[in-house]
MARPAPA-677396 format. One line per 2 residues: number of its first residue (from 1); their letters; for each residue x, y, z of N, C-alpha, C. Coordinates in nm, 4 decimals. Each point is the difference from the previous one (the first is absolute). Layout:
BEGIN
NUM> A> X:Y:Z:X:Y:Z:X:Y:Z; ...
% end
This chain:
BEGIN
1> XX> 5.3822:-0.6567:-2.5497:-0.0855:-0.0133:-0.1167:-0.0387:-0.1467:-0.0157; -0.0945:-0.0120:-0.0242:-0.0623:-0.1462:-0.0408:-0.0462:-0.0274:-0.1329
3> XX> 0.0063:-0.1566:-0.0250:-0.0652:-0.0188:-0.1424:-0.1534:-0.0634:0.0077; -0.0575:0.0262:0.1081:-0.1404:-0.1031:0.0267:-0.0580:0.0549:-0.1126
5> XX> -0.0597:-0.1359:-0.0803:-0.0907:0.0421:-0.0922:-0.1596:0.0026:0.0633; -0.0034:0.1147:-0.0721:-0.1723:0.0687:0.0722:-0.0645:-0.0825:-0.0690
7> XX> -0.1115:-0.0720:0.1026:-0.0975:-0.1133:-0.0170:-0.1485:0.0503:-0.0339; -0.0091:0.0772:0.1088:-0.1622:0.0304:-0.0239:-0.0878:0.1707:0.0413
9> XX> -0.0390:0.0183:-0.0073:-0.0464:0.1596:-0.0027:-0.1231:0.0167:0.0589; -0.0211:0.1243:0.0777:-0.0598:0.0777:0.0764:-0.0624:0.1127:-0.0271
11> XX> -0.1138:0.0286:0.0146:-0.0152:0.1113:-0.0404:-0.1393:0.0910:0.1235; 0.0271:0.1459:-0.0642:-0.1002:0.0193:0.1466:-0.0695:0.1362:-0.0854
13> XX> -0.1117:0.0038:0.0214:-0.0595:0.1008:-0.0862:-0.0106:0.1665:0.1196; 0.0028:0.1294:-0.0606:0.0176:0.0788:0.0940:-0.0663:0.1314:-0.1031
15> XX> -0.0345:0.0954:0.0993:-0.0777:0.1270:-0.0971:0.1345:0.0726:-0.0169; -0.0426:0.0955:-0.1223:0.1062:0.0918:-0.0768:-0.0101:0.0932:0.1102
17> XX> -0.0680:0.0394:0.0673:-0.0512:0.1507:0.0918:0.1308:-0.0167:0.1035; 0.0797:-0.0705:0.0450:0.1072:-0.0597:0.0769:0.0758:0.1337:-0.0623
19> XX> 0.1119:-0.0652:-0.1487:0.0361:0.0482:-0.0731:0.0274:0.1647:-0.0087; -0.1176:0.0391:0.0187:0.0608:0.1315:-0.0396:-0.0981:0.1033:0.0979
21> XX> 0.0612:0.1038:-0.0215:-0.0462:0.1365:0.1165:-0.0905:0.0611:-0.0465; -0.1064:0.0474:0.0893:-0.1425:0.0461:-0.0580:-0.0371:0.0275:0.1082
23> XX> -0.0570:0.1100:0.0053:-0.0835:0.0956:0.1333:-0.1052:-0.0770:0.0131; -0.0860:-0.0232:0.1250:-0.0679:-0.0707:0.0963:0.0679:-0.1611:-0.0270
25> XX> 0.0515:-0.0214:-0.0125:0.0258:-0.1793:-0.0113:0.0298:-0.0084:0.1216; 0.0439:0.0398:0.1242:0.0392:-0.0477:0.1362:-0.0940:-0.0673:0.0761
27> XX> -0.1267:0.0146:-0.0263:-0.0638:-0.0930:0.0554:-0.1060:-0.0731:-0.0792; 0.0722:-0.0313:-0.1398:-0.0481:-0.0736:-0.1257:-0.0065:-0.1473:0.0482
29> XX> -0.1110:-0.0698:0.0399:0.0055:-0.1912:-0.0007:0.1377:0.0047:-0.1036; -0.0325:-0.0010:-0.1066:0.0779:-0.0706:-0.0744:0.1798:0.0227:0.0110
31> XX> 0.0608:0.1507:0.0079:0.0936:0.0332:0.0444:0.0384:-0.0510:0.1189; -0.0770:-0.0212:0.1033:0.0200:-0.0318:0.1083:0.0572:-0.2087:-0.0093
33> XX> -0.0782:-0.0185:-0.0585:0.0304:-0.1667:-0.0637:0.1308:-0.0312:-0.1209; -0.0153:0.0815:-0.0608:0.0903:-0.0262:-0.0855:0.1510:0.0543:0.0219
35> XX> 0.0317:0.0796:0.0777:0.1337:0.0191:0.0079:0.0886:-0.0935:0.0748; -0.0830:-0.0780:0.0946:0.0511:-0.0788:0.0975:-0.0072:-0.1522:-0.1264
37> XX> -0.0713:-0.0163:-0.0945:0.0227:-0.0690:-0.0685:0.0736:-0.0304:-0.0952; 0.0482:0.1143:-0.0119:0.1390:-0.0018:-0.1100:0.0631:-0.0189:0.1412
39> XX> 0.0439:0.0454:0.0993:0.0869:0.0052:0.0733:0.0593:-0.1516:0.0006; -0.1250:-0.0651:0.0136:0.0170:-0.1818:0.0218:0.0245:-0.0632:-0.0933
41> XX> -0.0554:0.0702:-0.1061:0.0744:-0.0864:-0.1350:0.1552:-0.0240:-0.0093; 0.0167:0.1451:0.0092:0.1676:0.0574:0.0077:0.0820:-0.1418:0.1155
43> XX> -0.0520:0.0373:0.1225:0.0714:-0.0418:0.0658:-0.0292:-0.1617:0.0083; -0.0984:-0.0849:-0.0158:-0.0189:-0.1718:-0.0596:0.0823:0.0080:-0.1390
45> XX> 0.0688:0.0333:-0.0749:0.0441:0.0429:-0.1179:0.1425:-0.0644:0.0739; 0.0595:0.1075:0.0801:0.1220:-0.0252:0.0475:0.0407:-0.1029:0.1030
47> XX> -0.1284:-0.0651:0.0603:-0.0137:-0.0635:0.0990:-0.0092:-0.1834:-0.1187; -0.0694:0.0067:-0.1028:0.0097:-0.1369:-0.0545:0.0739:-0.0040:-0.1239
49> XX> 0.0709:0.1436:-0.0258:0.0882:-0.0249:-0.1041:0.0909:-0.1092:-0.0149; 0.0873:-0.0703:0.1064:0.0522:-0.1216:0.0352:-0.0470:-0.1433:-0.0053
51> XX> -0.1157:-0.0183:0.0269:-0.0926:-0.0850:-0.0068:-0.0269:-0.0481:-0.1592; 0.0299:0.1049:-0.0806:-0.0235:-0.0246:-0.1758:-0.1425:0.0406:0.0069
53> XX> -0.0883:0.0849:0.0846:-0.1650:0.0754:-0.0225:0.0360:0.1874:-0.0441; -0.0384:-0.0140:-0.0654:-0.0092:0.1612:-0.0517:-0.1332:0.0630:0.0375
55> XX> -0.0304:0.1191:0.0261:-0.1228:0.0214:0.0642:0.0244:0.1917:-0.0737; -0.1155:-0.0129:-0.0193:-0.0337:0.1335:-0.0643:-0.1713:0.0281:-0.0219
57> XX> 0.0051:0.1682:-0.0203:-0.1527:0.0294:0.0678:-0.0172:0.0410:-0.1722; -0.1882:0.0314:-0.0141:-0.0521:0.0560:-0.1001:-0.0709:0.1044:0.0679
59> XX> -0.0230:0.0881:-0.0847:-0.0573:0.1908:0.0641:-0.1058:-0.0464:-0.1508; -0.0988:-0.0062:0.0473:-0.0974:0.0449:-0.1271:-0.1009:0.1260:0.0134
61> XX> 0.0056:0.0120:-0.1053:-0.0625:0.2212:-0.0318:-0.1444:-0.0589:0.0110; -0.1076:0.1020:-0.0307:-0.1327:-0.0259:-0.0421:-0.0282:-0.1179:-0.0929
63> XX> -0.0694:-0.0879:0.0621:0.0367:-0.1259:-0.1136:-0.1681:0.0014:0.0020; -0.0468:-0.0615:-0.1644:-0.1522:0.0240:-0.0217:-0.0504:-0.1384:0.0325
65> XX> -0.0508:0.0204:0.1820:-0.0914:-0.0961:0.0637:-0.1472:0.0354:0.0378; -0.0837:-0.1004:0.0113:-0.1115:0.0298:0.0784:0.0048:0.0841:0.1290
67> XX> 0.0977:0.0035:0.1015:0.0081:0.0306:0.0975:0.0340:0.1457:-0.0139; 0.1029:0.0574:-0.1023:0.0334:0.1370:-0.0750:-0.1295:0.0537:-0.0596
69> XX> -0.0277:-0.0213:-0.0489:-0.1750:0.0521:-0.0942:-0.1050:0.0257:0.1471; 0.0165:-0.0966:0.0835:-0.0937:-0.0140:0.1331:0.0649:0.0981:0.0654
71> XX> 0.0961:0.0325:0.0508:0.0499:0.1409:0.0381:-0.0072:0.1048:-0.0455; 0.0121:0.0193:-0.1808:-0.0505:0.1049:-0.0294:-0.0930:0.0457:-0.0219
73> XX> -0.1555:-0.1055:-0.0048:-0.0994:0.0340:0.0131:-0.0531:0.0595:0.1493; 0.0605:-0.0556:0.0925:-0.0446:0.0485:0.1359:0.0463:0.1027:0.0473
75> XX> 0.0900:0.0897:-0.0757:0.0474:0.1130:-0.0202:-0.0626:0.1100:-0.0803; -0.0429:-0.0421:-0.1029:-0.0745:0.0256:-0.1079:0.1438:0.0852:-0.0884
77> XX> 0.1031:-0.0734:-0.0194:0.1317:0.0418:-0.0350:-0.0189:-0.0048:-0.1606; 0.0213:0.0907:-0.0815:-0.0189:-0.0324:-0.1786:0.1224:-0.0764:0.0124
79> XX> 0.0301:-0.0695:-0.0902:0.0812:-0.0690:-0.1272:0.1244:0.0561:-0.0210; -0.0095:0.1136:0.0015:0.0829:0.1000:-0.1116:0.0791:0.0352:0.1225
81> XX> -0.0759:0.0862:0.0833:0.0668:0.0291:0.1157:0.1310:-0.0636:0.0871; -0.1119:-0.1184:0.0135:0.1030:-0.1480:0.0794:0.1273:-0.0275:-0.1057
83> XX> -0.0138:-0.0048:-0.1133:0.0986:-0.0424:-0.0902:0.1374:0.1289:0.0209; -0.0456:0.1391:-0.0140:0.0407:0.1141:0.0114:0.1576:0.0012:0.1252
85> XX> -0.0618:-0.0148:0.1022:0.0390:-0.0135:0.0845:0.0873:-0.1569:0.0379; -0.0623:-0.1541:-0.0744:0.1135:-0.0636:0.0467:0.0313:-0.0784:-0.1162
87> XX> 0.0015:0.0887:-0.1020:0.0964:-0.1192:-0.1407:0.0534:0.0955:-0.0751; 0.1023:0.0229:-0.0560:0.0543:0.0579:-0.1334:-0.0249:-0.0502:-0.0915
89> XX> -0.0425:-0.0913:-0.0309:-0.0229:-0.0717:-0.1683:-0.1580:-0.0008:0.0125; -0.0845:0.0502:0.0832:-0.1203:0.0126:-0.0076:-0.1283:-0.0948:-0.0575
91> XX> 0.0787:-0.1207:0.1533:-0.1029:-0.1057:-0.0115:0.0475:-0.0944:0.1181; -0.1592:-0.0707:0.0404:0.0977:-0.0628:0.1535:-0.0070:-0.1392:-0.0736
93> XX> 0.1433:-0.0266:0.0732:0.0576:-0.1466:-0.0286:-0.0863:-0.1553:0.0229; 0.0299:-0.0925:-0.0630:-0.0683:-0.1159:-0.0057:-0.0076:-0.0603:0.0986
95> XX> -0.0138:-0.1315:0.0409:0.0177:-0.0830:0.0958:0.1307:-0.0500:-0.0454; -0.0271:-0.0641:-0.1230:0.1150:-0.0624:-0.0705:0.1532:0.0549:-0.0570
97> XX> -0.0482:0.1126:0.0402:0.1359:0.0832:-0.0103:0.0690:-0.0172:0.1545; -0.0283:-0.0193:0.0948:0.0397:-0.0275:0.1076:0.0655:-0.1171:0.0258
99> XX> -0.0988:-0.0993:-0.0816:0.0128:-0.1599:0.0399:0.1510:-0.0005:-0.1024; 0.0159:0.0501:-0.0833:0.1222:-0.0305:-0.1199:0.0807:0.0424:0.1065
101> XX> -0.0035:0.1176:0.0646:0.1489:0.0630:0.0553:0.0306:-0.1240:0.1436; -0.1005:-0.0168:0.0290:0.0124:-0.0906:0.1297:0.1010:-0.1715:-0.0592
103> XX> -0.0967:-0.0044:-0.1393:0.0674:-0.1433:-0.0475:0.1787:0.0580:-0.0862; -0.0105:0.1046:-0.0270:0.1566:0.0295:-0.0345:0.1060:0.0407:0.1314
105> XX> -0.0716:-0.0124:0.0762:0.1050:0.0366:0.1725:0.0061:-0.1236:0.0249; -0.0526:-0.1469:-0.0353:-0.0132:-0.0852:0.0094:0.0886:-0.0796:-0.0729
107> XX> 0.0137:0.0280:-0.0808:0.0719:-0.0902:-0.1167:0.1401:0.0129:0.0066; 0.0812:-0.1031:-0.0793:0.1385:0.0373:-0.0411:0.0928:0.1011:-0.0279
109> XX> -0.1396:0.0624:-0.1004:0.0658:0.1355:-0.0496:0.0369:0.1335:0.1270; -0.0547:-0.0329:0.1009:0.0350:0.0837:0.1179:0.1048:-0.0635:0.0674
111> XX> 0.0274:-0.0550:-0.0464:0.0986:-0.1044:0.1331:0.0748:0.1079:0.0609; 0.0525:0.1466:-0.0621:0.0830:0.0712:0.1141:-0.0887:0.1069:0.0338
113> XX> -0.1150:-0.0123:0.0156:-0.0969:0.1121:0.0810:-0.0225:-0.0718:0.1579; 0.0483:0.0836:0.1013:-0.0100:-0.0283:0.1007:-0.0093:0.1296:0.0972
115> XX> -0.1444:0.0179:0.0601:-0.0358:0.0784:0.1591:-0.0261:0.1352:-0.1114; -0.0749:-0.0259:-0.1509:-0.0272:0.0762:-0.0599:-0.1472:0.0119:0.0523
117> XX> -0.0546:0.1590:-0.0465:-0.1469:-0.0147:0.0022:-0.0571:0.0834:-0.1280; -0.0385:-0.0656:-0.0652:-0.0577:-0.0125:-0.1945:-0.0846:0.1172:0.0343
119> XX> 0.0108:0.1124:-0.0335:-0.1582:0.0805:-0.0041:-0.0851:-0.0427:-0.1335; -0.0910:-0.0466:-0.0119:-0.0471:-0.0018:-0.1482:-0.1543:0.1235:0.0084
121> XX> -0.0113:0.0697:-0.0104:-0.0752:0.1460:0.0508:-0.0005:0.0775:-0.0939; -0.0059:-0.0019:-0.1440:-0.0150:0.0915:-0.1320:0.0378:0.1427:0.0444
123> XX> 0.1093:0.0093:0.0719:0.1132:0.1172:-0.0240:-0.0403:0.0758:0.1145; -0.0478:-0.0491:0.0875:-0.0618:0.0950:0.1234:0.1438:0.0208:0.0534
125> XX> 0.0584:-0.0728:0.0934:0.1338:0.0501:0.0526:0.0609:0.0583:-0.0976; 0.0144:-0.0006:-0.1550:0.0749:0.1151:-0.0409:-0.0034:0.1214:0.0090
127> X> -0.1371:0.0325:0.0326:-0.0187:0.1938:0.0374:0.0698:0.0411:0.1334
% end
């Protein structure tokens, strides 16, 4: 056991679709990227825990971007639908709701979160 005090923090952003089991995801981009990315979080986690670096991932749900609206228009996906399917509180998440969880994995107040990965995703992995 060691007492290195943890200096500085890491973080690695990764999709929720990793996470959890869902018919066609096997050859999902994003599944395909993100599981191997928690994988690395996990394991740089255990690899610079000694060093005093903590390293931990963020999973963010539907978050309300230009690039989200630009997908669902090129879909011609309603609102309601998209929400239906990936939020329980029935609304997609901020930018800044992301940036807080990223700056609280960051901070002091985490000091014993380590080779965690934050889903912040308005309750999608809970179904």
């Amino acid at each position: 056991m060691t007492n290195a005090r943890v200096r500085s923090t890491a973080r690695v952003a990764a999709s929720r679709t990793g996470r959890a089991a869902r018919s066609g995801l096997m050859t999902s981009g994003p599944t395909q990227v993100s599981a191997p990315i928690r994988c690395r979080a996990r394991t740089a986690a255990i690899e610079y825990a000694g060093s005093g670096i903590r390293i931990n991932a963020v999973a963010p749900g539907a978050i309300d971007t230009p690039m989200l609206r630009g997908a669902m228009a090129a879909r011609g996906s309603r609102e309601e639908d998209v929400l239906a399917r990936l939020s329980l509180i029935g609304r997609f998440g901020q930018p800044s709701e992301i940036a807080n969880a990223v700056l609280w994995l960051c901070s002091d107040q985490a000091s014993y979160t380590m080779g965690h990965v934050l889903s912040v995703d308005g309750g999608y992995l809970a179904r």
